[in-house]
C-alpha positions as CSV (number, residue, x, y, z in Angstrom):
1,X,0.0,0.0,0.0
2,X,1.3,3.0,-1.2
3,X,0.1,6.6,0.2
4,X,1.3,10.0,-1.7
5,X,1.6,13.3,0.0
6,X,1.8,16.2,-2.2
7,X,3.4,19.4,-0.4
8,X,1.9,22.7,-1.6
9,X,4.0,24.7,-3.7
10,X,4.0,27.9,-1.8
11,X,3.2,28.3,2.0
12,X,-0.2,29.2,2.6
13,X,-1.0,32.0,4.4
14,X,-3.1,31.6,7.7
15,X,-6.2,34.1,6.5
16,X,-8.2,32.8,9.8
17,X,-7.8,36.1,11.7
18,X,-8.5,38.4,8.3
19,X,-12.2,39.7,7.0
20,X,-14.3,37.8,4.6
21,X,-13.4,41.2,2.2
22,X,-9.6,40.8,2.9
23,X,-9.3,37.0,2.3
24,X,-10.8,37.6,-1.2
25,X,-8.8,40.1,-2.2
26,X,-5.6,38.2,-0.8
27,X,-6.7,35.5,-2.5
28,X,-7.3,36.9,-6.2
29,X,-3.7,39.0,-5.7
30,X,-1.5,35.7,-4.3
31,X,2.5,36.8,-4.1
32,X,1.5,40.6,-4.1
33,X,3.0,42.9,-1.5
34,X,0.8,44.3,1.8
35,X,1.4,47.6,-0.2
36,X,0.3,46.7,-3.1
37,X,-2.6,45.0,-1.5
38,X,-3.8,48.4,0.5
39,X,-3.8,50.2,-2.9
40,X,-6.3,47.6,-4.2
41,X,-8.5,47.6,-1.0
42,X,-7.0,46.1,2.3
43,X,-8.2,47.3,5.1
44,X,-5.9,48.7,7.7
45,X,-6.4,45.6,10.4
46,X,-5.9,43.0,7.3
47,X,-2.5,45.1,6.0
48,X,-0.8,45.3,10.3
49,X,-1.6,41.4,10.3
50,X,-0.3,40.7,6.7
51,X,2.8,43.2,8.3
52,X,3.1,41.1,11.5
53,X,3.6,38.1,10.1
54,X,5.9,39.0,7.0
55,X,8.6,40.4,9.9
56,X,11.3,37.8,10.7
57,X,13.6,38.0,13.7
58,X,16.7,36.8,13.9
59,X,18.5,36.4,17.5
60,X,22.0,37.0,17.2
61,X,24.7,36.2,19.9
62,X,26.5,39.8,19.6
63,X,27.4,42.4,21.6
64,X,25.1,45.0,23.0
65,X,24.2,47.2,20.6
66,X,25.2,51.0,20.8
67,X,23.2,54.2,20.2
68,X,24.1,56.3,17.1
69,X,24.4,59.6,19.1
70,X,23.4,60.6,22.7
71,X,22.1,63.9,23.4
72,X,21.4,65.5,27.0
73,X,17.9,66.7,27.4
74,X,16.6,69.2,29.9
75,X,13.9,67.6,31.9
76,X,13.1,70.3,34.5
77,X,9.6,71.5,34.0
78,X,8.1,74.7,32.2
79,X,5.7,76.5,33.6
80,X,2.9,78.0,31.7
81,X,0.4,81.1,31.9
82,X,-3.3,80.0,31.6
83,X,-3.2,82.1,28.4
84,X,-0.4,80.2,26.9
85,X,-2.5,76.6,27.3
86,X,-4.3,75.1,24.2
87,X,-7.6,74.5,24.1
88,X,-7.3,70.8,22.9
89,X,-4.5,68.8,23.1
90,X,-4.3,64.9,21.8
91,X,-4.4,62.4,24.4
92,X,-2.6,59.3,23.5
93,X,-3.7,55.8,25.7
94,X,-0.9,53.3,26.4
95,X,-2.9,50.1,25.7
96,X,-5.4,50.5,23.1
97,X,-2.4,52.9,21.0
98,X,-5.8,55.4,19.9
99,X,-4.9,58.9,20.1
100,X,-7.9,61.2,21.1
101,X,-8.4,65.1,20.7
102,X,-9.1,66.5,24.1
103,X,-10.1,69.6,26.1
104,X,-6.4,70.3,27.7
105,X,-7.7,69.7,31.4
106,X,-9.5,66.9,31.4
107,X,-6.6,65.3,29.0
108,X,-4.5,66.5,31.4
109,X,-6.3,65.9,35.0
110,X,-5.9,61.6,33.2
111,X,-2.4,61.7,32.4
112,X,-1.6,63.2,35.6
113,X,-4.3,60.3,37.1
114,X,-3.2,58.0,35.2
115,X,0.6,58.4,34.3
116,X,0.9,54.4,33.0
117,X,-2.4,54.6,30.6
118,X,-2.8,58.0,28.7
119,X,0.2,60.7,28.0
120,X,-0.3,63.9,26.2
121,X,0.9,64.3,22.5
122,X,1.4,67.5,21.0
């Protein structure tokens, strides 16, 4: 009794986690780029998981690695005048990565709050 396995050609892409929308158009454009892809319709989620999984890391055995250039920065604060404060300011939260446009104290009464979930952005 003989059994025969064929191996595909090409790996196959695991389109479990992509749209209904996405996994047709990835389908009908096989061995095109995410790029390319997001000009022809990807959405955003479909083109950061097509992203994630075309990254390869490497671990490597070297030495540390070393900063281009270090600069000394001044991290006493500024103060101020109520005048001088924006209106809005964007607010940027830590664990969802959404940047929101805010009134500048209540963005600023969470970041103070909160210090390891929202920051401010100018």
């Amino acid at each position: 009794m003989y059994i025969c396995v064929t191996k595909p050609k090409t790996p196959r892409m695991n389109l479990t986690k992509f749209s209904p929308k996405d996994v047709r158009l990835i389908q009908a454009n096989e061995g095109k780029t995410p790029d390319e892809l997001l000009v022809l319709g990807l959405s955003q989620r479909g083109y950061r998981r097509m992203l994630e999984d075309s990254i390869e890391v490497e671990q490597t055995r070297s030495a540390v690695l070393q900063p281009v250039s270090v600069e000394a920065v001044s991290l006493a604060p500024v103060l101020l005048s109520p005048a001088d404060m924006p209106k809005r300011i964007n607010l940027h939260n830590k664990k969802t990565g959404r940047v929101v446009l805010m009134g500048y104290k209540a963005a600023a009464m969470l970041a103070e709050k909160y210090p390891n979930e929202f920051e401010l952005v100018a």
